[in-house]
C-alpha positions as a Markdown table, in Angstrom:
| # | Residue | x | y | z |
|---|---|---|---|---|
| 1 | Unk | 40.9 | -78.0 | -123.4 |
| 2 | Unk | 43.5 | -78.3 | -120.9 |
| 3 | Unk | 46.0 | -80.6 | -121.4 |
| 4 | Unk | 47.2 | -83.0 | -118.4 |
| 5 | Unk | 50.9 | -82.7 | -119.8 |
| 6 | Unk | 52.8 | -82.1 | -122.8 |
| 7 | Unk | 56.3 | -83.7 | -124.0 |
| 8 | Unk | 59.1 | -81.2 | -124.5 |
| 9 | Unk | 62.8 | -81.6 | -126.2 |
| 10 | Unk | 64.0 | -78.4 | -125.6 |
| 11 | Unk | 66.2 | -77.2 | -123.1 |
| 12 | Unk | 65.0 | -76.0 | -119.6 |
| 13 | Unk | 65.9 | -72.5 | -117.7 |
| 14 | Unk | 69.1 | -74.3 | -116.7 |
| 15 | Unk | 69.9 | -75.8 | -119.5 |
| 16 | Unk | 68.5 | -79.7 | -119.1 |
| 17 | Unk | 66.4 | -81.6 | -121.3 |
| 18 | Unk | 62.9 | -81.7 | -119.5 |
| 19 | Unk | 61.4 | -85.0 | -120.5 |
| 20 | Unk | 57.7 | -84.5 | -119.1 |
| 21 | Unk | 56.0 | -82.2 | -117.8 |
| 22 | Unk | 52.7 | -82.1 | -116.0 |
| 23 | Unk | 50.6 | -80.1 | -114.0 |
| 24 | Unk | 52.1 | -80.3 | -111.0 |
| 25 | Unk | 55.3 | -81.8 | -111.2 |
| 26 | Unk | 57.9 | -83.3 | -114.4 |
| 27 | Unk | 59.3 | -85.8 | -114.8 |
| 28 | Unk | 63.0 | -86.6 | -115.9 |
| 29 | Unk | 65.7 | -89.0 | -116.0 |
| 30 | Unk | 68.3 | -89.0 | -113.2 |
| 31 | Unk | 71.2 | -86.6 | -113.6 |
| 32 | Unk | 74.8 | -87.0 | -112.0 |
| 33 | Unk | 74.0 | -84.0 | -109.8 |
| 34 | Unk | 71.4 | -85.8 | -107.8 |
| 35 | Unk | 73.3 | -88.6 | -106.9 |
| 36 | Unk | 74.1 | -87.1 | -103.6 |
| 37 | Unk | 70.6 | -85.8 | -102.5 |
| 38 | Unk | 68.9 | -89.1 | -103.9 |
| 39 | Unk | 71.4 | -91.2 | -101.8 |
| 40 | Unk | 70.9 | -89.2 | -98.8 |
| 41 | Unk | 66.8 | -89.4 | -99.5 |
| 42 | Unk | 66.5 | -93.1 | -100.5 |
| 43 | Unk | 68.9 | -94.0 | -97.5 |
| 44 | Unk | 66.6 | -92.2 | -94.7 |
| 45 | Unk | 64.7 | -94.8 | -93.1 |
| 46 | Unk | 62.3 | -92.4 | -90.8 |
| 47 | Unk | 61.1 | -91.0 | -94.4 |
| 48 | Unk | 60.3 | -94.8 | -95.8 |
| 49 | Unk | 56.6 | -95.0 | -94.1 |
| 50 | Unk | 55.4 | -98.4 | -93.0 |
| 51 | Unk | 55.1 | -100.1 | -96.2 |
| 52 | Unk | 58.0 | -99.1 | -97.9 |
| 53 | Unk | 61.0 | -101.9 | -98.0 |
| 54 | Unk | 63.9 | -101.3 | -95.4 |
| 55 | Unk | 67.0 | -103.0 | -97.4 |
| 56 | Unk | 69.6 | -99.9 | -97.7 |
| 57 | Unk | 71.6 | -99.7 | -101.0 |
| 58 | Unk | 75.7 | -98.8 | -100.6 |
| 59 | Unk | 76.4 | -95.8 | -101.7 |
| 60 | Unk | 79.7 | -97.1 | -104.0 |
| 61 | Unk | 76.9 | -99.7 | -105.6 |
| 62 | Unk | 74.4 | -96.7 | -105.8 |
| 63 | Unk | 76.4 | -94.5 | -107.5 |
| 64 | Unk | 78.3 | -97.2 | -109.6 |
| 65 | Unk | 75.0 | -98.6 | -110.7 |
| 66 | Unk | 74.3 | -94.8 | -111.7 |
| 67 | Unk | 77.3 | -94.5 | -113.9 |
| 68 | Unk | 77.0 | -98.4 | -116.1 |
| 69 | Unk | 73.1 | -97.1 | -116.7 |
| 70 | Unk | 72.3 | -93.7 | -115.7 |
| 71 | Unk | 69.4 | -95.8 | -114.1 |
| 72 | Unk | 67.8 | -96.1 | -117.2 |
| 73 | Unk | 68.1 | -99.0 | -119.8 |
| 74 | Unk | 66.1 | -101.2 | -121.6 |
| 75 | Unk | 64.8 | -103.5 | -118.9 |
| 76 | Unk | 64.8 | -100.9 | -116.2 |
| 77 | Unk | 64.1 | -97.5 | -115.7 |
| 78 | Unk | 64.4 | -94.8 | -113.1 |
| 79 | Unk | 62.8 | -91.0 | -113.2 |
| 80 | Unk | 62.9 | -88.3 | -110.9 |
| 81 | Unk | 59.9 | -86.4 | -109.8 |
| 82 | Unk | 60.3 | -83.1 | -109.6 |
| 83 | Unk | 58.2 | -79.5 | -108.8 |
| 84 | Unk | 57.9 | -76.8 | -111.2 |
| 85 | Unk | 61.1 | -75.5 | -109.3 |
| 86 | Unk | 63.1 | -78.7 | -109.3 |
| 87 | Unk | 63.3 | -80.0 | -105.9 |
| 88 | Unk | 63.5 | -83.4 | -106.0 |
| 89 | Unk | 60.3 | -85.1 | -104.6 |
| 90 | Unk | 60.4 | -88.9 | -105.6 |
| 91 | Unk | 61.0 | -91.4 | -108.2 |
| 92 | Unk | 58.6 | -93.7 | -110.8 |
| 93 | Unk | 60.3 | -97.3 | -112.0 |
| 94 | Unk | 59.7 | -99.4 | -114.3 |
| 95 | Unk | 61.5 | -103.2 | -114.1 |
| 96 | Unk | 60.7 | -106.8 | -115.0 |
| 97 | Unk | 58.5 | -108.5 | -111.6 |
| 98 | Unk | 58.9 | -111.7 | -113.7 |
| 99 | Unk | 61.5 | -111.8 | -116.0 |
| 100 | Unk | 60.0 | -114.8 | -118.6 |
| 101 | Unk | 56.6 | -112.5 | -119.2 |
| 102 | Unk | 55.9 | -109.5 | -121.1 |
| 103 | Unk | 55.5 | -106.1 | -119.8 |
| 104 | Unk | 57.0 | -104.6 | -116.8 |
| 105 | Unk | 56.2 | -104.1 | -113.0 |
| 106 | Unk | 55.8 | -100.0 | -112.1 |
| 107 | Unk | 56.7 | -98.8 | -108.7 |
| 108 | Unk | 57.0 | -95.0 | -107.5 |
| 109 | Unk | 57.5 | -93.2 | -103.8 |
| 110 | Unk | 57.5 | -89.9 | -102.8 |
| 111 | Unk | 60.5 | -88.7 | -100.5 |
| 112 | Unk | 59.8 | -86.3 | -97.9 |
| 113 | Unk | 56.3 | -87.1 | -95.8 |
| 114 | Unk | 56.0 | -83.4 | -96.0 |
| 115 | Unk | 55.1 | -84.0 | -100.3 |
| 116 | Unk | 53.1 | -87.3 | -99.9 |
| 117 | Unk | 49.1 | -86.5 | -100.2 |
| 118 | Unk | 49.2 | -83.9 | -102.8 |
| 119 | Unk | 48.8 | -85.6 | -106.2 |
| 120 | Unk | 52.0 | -86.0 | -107.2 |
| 121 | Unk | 52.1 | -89.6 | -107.3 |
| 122 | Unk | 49.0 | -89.9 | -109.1 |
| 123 | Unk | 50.1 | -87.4 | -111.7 |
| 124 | Unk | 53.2 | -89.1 | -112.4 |
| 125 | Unk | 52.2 | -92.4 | -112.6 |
| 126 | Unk | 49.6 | -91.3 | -115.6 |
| 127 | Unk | 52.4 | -89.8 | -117.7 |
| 128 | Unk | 54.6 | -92.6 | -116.6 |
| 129 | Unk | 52.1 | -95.0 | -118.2 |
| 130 | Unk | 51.6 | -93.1 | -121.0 |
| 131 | Unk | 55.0 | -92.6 | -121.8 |
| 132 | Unk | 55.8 | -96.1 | -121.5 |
| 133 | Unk | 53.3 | -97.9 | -123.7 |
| 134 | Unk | 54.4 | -95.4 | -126.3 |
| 135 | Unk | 58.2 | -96.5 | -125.3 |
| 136 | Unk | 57.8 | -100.3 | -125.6 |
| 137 | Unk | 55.9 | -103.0 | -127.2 |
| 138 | Unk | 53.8 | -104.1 | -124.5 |
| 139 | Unk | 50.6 | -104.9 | -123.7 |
| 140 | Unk | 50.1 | -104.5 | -119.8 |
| 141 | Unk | 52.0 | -102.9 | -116.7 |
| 142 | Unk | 51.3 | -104.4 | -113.3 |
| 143 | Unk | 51.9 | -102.6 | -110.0 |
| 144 | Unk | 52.1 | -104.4 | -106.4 |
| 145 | Unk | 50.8 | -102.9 | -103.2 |
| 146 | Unk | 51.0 | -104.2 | -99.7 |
| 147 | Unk | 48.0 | -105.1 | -98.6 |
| 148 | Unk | 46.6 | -102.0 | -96.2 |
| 149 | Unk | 48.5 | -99.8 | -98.2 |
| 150 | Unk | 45.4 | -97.7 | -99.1 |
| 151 | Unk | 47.4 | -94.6 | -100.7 |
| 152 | Unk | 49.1 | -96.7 | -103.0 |
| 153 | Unk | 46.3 | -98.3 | -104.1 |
| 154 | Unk | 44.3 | -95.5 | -104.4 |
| 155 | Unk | 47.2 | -93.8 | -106.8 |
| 156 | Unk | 47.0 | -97.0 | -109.0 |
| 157 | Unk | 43.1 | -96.8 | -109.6 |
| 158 | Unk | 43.1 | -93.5 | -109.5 |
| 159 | Unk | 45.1 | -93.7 | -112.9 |
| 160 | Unk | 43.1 | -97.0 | -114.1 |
| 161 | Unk | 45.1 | -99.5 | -112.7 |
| 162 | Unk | 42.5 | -102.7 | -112.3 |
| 163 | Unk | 42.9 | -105.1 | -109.2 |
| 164 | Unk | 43.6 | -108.5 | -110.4 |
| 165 | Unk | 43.9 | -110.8 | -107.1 |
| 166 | Unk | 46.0 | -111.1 | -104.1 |
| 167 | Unk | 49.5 | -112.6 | -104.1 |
| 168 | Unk | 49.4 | -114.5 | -100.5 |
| 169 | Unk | 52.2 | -113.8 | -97.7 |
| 170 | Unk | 54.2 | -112.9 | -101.2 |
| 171 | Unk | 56.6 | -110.3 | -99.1 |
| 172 | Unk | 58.8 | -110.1 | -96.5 |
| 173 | Unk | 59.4 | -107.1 | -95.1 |
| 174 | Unk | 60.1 | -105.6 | -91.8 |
| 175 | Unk | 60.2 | -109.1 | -90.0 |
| 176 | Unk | 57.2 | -110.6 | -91.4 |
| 177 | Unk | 55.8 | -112.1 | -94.2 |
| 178 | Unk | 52.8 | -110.0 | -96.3 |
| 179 | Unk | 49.9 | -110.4 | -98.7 |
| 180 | Unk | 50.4 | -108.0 | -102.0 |
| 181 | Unk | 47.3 | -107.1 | -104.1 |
| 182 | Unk | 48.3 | -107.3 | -107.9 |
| 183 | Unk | 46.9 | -104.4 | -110.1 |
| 184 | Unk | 47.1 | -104.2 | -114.2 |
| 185 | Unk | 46.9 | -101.6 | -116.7 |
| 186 | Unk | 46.3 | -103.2 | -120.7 |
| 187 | Unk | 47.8 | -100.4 | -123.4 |
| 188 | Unk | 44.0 | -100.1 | -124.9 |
| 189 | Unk | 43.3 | -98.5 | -121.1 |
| 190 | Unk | 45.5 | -96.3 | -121.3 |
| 191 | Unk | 45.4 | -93.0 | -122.8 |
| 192 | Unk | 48.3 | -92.3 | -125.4 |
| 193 | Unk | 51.0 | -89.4 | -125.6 |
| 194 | Unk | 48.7 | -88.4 | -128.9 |
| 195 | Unk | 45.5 | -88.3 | -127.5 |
| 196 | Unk | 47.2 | -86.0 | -124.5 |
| 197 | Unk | 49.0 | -83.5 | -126.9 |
């Protein structure tokens, strides 16, 4: 049977740990050699789409946040998605929506528009999941979309996500306030890293 992706600790042709790798893309924690390009992506408002927030990060606090945490600790989490070649294409999060509940809030992008529509999202948000709920003690992970955000929420059910209820004029963004739809994944929906080996 073919396997949707398989966890690796060994070194990769360049010599980096490879975290995750799937199908079409892997998956990885953020190095110090992509500061630069990540900045330079992240920062690039004509690439952000019309859902996407428009508050721009400084690239000192960008790169000093990078250096406390390596954008990866244990309340948030940052990983790069990546081609079989390594070009950057996007990023998967994890972070606490509300910091007094359990479980965490998931968000992801791609980049370029040029790599948006292919699958990668999708793909990385399942291994994402997977990895996390073998990661951390939790029971559900929740992902927000802007309502009329139809890729987005077509990622999240794509991987199992279940809509939950809509979070009224819950967002500002771009001038005006917007309605979010709330979507949940329980652990016992998920598949494990196990049952993916």
């Amino acid at each position: 049977m073919d396997k949707a992706f398989y966890v690796i600790t060994l070194n990769d042709e360049r010599g980096h740990s490879t975290m995750i790798k799937g199908k079409l893309i892997n998956l990885r924690t953020m190095r110090q050699e992509d500061i630069d390009e990540i900045f330079c992506l992240t920062s690039d408002l004509s690439q952000r789409g019309e859902y996407w927030d428009v508050r721009l990060s400084s690239e000192p606090s960008f790169k000093k946040r990078f250096q406390e945490t390596g954008c990866w600790n244990d309340t948030f989490g940052t990983m790069i998605i990546t081609n079989k070649e390594g070009r950057l294409l996007g990023e998967i999060s994890y972070f606490k929506g509300v910091w007094y509940l359990p479980g965490y809030e998931v968000g992801y992008r791609i980049y370029r528009d040029e790599d948006k529509g292919k699958g990668y999202t999708s793909e990385a948000l399942r291994l994402f999941t997977a990895y996390l709920f073998e990661l951390k003690p939790i029971k559900r992970l929740e992902i927000q979309v802007s309502v009329g955000n139809i890729p987005s929420r077509k990622v999240a059910e794509k991987v199992g996500f279940k809509y939950e209820g809509l979070k009224r004029q819950a967002v500002f963004s771009k001038g005006k306030y917007e309605d979010i739809e709330l979507f949940s994944l329980l652990r016992e929906e998920c598949l494990s890293l196990s049952e993916v080996l």
